[in-house]
C-alpha positions as CSV (number, residue, x, y, z in Angstrom):
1,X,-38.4,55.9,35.5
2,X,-41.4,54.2,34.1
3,X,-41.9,50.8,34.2
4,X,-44.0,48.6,32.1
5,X,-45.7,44.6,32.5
6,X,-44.3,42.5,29.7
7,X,-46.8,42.2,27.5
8,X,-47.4,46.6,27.6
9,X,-43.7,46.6,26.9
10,X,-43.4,44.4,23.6
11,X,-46.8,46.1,22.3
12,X,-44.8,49.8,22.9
13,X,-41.9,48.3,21.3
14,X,-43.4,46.9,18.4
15,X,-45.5,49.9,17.8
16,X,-42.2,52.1,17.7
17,X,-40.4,49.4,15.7
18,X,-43.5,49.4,13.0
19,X,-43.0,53.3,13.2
20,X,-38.8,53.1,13.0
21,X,-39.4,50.8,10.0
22,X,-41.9,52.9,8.4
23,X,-39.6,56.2,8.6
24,X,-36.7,54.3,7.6
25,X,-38.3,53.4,4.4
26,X,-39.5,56.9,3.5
27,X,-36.0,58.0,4.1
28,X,-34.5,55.6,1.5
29,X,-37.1,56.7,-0.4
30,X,-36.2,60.3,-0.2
31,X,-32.9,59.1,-0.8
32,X,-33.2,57.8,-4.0
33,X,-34.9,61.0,-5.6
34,X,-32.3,63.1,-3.8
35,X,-29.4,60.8,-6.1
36,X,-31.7,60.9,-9.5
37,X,-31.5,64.9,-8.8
38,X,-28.1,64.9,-8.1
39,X,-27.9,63.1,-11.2
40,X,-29.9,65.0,-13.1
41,X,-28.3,68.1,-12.2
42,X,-24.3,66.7,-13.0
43,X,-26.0,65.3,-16.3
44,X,-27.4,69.3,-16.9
45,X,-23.6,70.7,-15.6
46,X,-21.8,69.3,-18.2
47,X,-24.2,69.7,-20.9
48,X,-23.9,73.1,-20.5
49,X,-20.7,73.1,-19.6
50,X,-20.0,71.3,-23.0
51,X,-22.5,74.2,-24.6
52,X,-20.1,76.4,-23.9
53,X,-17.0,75.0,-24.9
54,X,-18.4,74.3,-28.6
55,X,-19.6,78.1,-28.4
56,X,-16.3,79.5,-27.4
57,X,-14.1,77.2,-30.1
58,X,-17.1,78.9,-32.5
59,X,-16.5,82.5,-31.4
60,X,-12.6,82.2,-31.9
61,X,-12.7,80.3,-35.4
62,X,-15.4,82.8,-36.3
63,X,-12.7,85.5,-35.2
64,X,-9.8,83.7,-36.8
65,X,-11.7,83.8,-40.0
66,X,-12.1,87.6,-39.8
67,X,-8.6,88.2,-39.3
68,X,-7.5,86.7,-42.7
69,X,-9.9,88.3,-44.2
């Protein structure tokens, strides 16, 4: 087990604290993009999604259309 003097200890623990802080930061960071992607990508589902509807209701009217005829 190591052991430190008290003034070797706080400088090692605020070092890693700076270093804890610093990598929670870029996490929330990363974070933040990840949910404007996740956005991004829902918003991009259902537009396509809603694409297709429109071009299937299209398709059958255009076949309803030829059947009367």
């Amino acid at each position: 087990m190591l052991s430190y003097k008290i003034p070797e200890a706080i400088d090692l623990l605020r070092s890693k604290l700076t270093v804890a802080e610093q990598n929670l930061s870029n996490i929330i960071s990363d974070l933040e993009y990840l949910k404007e992607q996740v956005t991004i990508m829902e918003v991009n589902t259902a537009r396509v999604y809603n694409w297709d509807v429109k071009r299937r209701r299209e398709r059958r009217e255009k076949e309803a259309l030829e059947k009367k005829e």
